[in-house]
N, C-alpha and C positions, 0 to 999 in steps of 0.2 A: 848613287850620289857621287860628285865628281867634288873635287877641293882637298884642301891638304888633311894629310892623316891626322890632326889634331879635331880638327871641322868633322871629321867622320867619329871621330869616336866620341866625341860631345856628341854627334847626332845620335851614334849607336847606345849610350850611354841613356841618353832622353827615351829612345824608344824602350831601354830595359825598362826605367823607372813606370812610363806610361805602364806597361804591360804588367807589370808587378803589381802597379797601383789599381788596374783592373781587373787582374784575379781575383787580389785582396777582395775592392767592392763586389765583387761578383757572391765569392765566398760568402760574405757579410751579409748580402742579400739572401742569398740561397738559406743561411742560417738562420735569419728574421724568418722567413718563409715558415723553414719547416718546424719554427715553434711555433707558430701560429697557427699555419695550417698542415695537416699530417694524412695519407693516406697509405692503405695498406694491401697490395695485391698477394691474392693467393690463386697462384698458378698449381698448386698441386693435386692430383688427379683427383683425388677424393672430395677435396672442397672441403679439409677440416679446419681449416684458419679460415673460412667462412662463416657469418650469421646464417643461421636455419630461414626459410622462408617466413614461418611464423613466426619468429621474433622480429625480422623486416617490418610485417604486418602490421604487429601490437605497437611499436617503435612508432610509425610512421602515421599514427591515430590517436595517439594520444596529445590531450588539448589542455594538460598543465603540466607543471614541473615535478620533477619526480628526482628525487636521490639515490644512490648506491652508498650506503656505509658500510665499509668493509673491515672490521679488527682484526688483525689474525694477528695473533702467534708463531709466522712461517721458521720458526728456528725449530718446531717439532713438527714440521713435515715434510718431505723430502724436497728438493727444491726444485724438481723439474715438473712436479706437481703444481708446489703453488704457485711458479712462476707462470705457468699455464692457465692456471685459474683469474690470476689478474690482469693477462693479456686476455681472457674473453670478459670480463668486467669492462676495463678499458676501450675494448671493442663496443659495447654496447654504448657506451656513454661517447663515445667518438659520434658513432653510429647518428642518436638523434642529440639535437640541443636542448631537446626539452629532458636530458637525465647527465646526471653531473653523479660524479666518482670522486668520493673522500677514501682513501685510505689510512685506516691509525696503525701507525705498528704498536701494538701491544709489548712488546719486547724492549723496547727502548725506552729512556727515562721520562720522555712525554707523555707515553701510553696510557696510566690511570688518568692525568690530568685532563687529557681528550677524553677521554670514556667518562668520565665525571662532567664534561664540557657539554657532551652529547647528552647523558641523561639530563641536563638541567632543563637542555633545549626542545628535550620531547617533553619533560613533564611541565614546561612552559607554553607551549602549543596546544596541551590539553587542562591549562588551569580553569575554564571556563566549566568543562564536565567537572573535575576535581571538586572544584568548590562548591557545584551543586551537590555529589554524592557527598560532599561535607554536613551540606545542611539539611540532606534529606536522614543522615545514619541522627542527625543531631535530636531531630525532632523525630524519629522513630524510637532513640532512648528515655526523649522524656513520655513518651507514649506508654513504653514499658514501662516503666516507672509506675504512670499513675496506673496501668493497670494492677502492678506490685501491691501498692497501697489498696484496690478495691478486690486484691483477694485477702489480705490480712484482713479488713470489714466483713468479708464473704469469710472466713472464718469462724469471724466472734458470731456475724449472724447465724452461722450452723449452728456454733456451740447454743443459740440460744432456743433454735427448735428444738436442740438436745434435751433442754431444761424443760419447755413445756410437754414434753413427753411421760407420761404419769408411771409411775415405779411399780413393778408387779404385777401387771397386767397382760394377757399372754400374748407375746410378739413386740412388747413393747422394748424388752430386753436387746434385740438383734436391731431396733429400728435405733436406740440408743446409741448402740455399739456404732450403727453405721456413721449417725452424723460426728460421733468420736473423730471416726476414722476420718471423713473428709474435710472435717474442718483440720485436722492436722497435717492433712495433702494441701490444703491451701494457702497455709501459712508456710510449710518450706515451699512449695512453690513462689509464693512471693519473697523471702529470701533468696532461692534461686535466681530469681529473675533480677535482682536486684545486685546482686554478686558477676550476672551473667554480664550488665548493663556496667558496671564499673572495670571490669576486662578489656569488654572491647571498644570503652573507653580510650582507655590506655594505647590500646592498638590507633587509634583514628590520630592520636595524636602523635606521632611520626616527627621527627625533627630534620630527615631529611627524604624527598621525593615526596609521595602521596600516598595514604592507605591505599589497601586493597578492600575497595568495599564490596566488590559480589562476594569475596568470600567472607568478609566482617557480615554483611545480608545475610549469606547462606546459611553460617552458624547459628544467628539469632533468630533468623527465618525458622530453620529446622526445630526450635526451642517452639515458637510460638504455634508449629502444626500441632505437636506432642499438646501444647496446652490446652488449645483450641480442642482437640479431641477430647479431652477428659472433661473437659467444662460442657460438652455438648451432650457427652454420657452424664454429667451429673444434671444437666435440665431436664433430663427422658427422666432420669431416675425420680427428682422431686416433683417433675409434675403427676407424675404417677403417686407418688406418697400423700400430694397436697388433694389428690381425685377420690381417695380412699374415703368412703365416706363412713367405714367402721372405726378407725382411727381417730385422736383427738380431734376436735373441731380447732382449737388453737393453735396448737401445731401445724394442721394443716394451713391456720392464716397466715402463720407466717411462712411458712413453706412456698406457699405459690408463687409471692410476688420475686423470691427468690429462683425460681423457674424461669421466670421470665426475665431477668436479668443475666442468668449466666448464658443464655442463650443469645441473649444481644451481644454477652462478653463475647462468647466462641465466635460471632460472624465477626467482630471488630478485629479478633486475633488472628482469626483466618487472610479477612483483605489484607491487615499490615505484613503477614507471612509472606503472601501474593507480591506486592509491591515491591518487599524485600529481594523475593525469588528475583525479577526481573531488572535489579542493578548490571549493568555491563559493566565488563573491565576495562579502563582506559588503554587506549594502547601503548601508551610510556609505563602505565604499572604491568601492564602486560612482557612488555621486552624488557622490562627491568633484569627479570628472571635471565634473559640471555645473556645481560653486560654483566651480570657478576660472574660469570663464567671468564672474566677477560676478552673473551672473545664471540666475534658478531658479525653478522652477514643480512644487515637489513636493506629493504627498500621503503623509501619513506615519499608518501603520497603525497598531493599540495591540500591545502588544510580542507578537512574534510572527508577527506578520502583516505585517510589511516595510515598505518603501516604494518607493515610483516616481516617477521626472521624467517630466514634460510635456516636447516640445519644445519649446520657447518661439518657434523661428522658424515654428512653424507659427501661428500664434496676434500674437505682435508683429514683424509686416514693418515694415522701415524707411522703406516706401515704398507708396502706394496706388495707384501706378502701371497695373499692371496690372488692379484692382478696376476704374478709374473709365474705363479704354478698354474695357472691355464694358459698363457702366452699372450694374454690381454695388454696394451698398451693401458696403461693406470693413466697417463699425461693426458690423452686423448678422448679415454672413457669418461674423465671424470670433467673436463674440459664442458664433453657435450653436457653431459650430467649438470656443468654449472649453470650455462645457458639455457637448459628448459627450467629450473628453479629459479632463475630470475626472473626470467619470460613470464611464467607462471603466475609469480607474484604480484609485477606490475599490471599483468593483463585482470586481477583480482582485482586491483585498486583500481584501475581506469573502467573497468566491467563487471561493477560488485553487483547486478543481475544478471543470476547462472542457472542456466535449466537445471530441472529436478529430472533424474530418470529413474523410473517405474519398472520395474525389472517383474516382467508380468512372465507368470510362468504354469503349466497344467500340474505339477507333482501332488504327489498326497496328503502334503503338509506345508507348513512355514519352512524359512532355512535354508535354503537353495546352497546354502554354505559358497556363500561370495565374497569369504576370504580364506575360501577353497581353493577349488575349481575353477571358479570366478575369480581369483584373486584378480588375474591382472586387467578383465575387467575395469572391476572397483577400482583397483589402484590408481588405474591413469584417469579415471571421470573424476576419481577425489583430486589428484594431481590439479586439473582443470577448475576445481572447485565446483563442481558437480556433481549435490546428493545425489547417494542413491538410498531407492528405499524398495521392497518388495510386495509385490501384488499375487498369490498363490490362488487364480480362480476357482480350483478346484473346491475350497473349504471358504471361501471369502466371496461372497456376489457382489460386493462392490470393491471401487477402491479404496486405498488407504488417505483417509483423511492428513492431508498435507500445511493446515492451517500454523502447526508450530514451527514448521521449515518457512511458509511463506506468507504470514501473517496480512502484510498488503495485498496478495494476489497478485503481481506483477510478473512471477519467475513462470516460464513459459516451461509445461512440463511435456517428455515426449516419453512415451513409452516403449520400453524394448521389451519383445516377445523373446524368450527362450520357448523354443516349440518342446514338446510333449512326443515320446515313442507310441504311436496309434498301434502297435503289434505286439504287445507285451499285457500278457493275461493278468486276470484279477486274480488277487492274492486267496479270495475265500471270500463265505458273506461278509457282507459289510465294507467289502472291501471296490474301488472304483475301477477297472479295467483302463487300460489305454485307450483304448475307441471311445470311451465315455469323458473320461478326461482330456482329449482332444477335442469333444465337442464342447466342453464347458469352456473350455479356450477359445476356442472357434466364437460363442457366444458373446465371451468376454472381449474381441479383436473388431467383432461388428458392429459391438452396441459403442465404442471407441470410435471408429469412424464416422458411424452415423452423426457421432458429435461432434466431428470435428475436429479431434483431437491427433497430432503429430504419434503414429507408430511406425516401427522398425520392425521389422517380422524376421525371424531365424526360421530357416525352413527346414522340415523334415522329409525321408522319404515315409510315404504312409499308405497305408493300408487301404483307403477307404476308394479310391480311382480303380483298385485293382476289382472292385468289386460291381463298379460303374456308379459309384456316387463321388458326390464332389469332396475333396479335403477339405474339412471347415474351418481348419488355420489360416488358409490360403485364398479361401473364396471372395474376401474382402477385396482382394488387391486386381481382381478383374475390374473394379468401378474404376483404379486406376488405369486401367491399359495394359496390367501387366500379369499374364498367366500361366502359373506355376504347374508344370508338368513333376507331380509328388510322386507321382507312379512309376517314373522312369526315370531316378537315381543315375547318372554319371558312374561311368567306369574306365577303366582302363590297363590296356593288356602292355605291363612291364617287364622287364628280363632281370631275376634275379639269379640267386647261388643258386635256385632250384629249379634253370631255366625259364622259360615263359609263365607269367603268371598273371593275377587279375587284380588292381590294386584302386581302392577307393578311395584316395585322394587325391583331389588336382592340384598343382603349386601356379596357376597363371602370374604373369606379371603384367602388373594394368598396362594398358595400351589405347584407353582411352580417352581421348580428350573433350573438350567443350563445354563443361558443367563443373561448379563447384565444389563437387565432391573429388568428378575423375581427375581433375589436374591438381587435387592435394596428395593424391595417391600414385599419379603417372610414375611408372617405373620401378612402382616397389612389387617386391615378390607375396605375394599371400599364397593363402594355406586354408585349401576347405575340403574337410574330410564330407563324404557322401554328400557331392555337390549334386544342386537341382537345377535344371536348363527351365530358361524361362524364358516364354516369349512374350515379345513386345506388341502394343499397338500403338493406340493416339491416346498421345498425353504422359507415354513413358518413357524414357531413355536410360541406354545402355551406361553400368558405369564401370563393368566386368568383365572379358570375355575371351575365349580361348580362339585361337582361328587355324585352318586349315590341322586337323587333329584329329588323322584318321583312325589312331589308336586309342579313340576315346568314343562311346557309344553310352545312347540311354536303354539301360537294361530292366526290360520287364518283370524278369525272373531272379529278382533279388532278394528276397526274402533268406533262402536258404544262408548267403553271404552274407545277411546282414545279422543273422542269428551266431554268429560263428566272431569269435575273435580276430584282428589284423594282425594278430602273429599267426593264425594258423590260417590262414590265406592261402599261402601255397601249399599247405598240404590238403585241403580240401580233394578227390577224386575226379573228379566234374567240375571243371574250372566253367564258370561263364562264358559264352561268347557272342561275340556279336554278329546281326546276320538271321533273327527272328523276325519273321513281318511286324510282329509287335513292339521290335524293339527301335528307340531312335537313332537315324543319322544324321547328322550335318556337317557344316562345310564351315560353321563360325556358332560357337554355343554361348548365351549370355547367361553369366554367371551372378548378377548384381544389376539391380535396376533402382533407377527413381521413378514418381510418377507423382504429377499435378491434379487435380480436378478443382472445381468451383462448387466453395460447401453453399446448400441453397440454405440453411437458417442462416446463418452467420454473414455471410455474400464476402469471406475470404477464399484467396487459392488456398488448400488445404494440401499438406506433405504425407509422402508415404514413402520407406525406401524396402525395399525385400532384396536378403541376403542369401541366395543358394545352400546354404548351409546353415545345419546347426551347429557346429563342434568347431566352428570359426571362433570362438570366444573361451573353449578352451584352455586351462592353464598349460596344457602341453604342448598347443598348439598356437596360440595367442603369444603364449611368454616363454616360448621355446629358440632363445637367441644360437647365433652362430656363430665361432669364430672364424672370421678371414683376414689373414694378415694383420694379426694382433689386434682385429677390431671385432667388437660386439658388433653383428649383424641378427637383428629382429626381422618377423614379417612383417607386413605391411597391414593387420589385420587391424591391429591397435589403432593406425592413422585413420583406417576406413573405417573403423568404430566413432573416433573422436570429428572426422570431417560429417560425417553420417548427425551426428547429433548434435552437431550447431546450424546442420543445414535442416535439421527437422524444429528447431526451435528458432528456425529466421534471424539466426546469427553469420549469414554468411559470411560479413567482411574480418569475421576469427578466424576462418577456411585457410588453410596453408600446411605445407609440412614443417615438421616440429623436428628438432636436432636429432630427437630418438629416431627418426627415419633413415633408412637403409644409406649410410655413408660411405660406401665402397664403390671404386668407382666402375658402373657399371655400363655393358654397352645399352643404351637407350632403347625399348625397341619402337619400331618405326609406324608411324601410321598407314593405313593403305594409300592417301595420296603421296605421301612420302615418296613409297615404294615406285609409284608409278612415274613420280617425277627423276629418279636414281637411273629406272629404266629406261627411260626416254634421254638421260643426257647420256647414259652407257652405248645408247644403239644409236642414236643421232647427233650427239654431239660431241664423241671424239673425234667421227670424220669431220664434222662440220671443222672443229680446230684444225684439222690437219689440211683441209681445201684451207682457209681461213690462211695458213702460216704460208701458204703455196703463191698465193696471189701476194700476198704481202713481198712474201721473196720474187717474183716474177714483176710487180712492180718497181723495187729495189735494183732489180739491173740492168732496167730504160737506162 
């Protein structure tokens, strides 16, 4: 700009203000912005400042409003904990619109006032049930009541056959004695009851929240079993004394019709017990129990649909003590830890129909001890909110009557097989053999399909193939497509301290994709001890499998290895090998399959999945975590249990990986097209770049 030095610095001057003036708005904008809207990348290799696939999932499905109330007390736990823990909170609630994050600090002078604030507003949410279980506890007192009063009457009436009972007469002594006695059981009985009735009273009338009526029910219920039984022994008893026809003729008139009245007593005290039994606890009396704790970690459903606490000690330890003597990152562990407990909770509330699993099994008895062995099993199906319960075929020909877990019938039940060792003799008479108790399984897995019914099969290596009969665990799952080679067990020749040796477990890492089960599992490592190769036909697909794995072979001649312990492996003499006409080889083994068919009564597709292993469920194997770089690392056995069992009760759209899935970050592995497409830009399309950059330059210097 041209003009006197005065004219230019007014000019330069105006352009400062200008520029000043639009950072400023800039700033200002930029700041509206990111309070309104916020988002958060995590570029780090693992993906632990990420949502797990399955809380995306549950998030992204849900079709009402949902709460996060979070109280804590963070001045008693470390603060790189809890500050972690309220960045995956806030992540969620970021995450969808349909879930809003109240934080209380309990620590500060508002804390009770909020917590007092909140409980008014759940016990307000459920005044509608409250004041029914008001008026039901109300008129169940004065029920007791009048029966109080018709056993003091039921007294004087004993005392009065006592009287018509003639003096001296032989037997008449002991028949005296007796109506002594119950008419004095029925008068403190009805004091009891009456004393019992002015207690829990007292209790219904609460001055602040809601009684607790299943257990004010349960108390008075449990009075009314006890009474109802003694009333139903004294009607057997009198109408037996009113029948006698040696005995007074007067005595017995009055006797009978008192038969017949305590017997109406007993059914009347039994239903009101019944009734009593099946009070629910509201869920504001319910989480009351966690806000006197000061502290709370609930999710709250939209009306309807309930609510539920978190454990909070599982989640804010006072101490990292134990975290940082194995090298665990406590911030990260417990991080994921919060997000499958919320996940959890809300996918409860928005999906309170949760399969039942049937844990059907050939042993000698009940017990499976599935908070064993099984533990972690159970643990993550209860996790999910899915009973389990146990079916032991051997001692039981049907299944277990499921009507108190599912009272409508709605919950879709699948059953999982733990197979049975078909090579382990009978103990003596009396006792069931292996081969015998596989077929009772066997029987028990058929007559399941034939109905229709969703099973999971664990497979064993067994005995009965080597004999030239079919395994009857396994036989089912040919309707599907899918055909268990039981006779020829997986092996594989390893190199330990004691040079070459023979080892029967495989670790594959899924590599399969296209199905609902394999792309919740893609990329995690499993663990299946004496895996069984299974082949496919029409109607089955792969969802397991190892490939190109010359050091792995199905061995005919396993028996001896399978009697023998996996620590003494290598010292066995005669190592295994492979290279028998009878034994198998291939070039890609399926470890895990699905399989469809059309059930002709029902005219649904009908599921089936079969797992190459038994000992995949395993506590040692299942819940044998690892450390890598201060991270818990689990198999993948868990996820293929839990994808398995919502894809067998037609839950697909729950199908996802869950944060407890393998968070390290791993190289992926690749599919065969993959491969093939890698290869083809490696052999053809670095020249192609390189002609490609040739012309471009030969172009360039026309």
């Amino acid at each position: 700009m041209t003009g006197s030095p005065t004219a230019r610095r007014v000019w330069n001057g105006l352009l400062l203000v200008v520029f000043v003036g639009a950072t400023g708005a800039a700033m200002l904008l930029g700041g509206l912005l990111g309070a309104r809207h916020n988002a958060r990348i995590d570029l780090s290799l693992t993906g632990a400042h990420r949502l797990s696939q399955r809380t995306t999932r549950v998030l992204d499905q849900l079709g009402g409003e949902y709460e996060i109330v979070a109280a804590f007390d963070l001045s008693r736990t470390p603060r790189a904990i809890g500050d972690r823990v309220i960045d995956v909170l806030q992540e969620i609630s970021e995450r969808s619109d349909r879930v809003s994050l109240t934080m209380i600090d309990v620590s500060g002078a508002n804390g009770v006032s909020q917590l007092g604030a909140l409980s008014d507003r759940l016990f307000e949410r459920d005044a509608g049930v409250i004041d029914t279980q008001r008026r039901l506890l109300g008129m169940a007192f004065e029920e007791v009541e009048r029966h109080a009063g018709e056993m003091e009457s039921l007294s004087t009436a004993l005392q009065g056959v006592r009287d018509q009972i003639p003096e001296g007469e032989p037997g008449n002594a002991n028949n005296r004695a007796f109506f002594d006695q119950q008419s004095a059981v029925a008068r403190v009985a009805a004091r009891e009851l009456r004393g019992l009735v002015q207690t829990l009273r007292t209790r219904t009338e609460v001055s602040v929240g809601a009684p607790d009526a299943k257990a004010i029910g349960g108390t008075l219920g449990l009075s009314l079993e006890t009474l109802a039984q003694q009333q139903g022994e004294l009607s057997d008893q009198l109408a037996v004394f009113s029948e006698a026809e040696s005995l007074d003729e007067r005595a017995r008139a009055r006797a009978a019709p008192l038969a017949r009245s305590t017997r109406d007593r007993r059914d009347d005290l039994a239903i009101l017990a019944d009734e009593l039994s099946r009070l629910e606890r509201p869920d504001s009396v319910r989480i009351a129990t966690a806000l006197e704790r000061n502290q709370a970690l609930l999710v709250i459903g939209p009306p309807g649909e309930g609510v539920t606490a978190v454990d909070l000690d599982l989640i804010l330890p006072t101490t990292t003590a134990a975290f940082e003597t194995t090298g665990i990152s406590a911030a990260a562990t417990l991080a994921r830890r919060t997000e499958e407990l919320i996940t959890s909770a809300i996918g409860s509330l928005a999906s309170p129909i949760r399969p039942i699993a049937v844990i059907t099994h050939g042993e000698r008895s009940r017990g499976l001890s599935l908070d064993g062995v099984f533990a972690p099993m159970s643990d993550r199906l209860a996790q999910r909110g899915i009973d389990v319960v146990e079916w032991a075929t051997a001692v039981e020909a049907d299944p277990p009557d499921l009507v108190s877990l599912d009272p409508s019938g709605q919950r879709p039940r699948v059953y999982i097989v733990v197979n049975t060792n078909s090579a382990i003799a009978s103990r003596g008479e009396g006792d069931t053999g292996g081969s015998q108790r596989a077929q009772a399984l066997g029987q028990a897995i058929d007559r399941l399909v034939e109905q229709g019914e969703s099973v999971l099969v664990s497979l064993n290596p067994s005995v009965f193939p080597t004999f030239g009969d079919v395994d009857p665990t396994a036989r089912a799952l040919d309707s599907f497509g899918i055909h268990a080679r039981t006779g020829r067990p997986l092996l594989r020749r390893v190199v330990g301290e004691r040079g070459v040796a023979v080892g029967a477990e495989l670790r594959p890492v899924a590599s399969v994709k296209g199905s609902a089960i394999a792309d919740a599992v893609f990329g995690l490592e499993m663990r299946l001890p004496w895996a069984i190769p299974l082949e496919l036909g029409e109607g089955a697909q792969a969802l397991l499998t190892i490939e190109d794995t010359p050091s792995i072979w199905g061995e005919s001649q396993w028996a001896r290895l399978w009697q023998t312990p996996a620590a003494q492996h290598a010292m066995l003499p005669e190592q295994p090998e492979p290279g028998d006409e009878r034994d198998l080889e291939r070039d890609r083994w399926v470890l895990a399959a699905s399989g469809t068919r059309a059930h002709e009564a029902s005219g649904r597709t009908q599921r089936i999945v079969a797992i190459g292993s038994n000992g995949w469920l395993l506590r040692d194997v299942a819940g044998a975590p690892r450390v890598v770089d201060g991270r818990i690392v689990a198999t993948g056995n868990l996820e293929l249990l839990e994808a398995s069992v919502l894809w067998l009760a037609g839950q697909d759209e729950l199908i996802a990986q869950s944060a407890q899935a393998d968070s390290i970050s791993l190289v992926k592995p690749m599919t065969a097209s993959g491969r093939r497409t890698l290869g083809w830009a490696l052999i053809a399309g670095l020249p192609g770049v390189i002609l490609l950059c040739g012309v471009v330059y030969r172009v360039a210097r026309r």
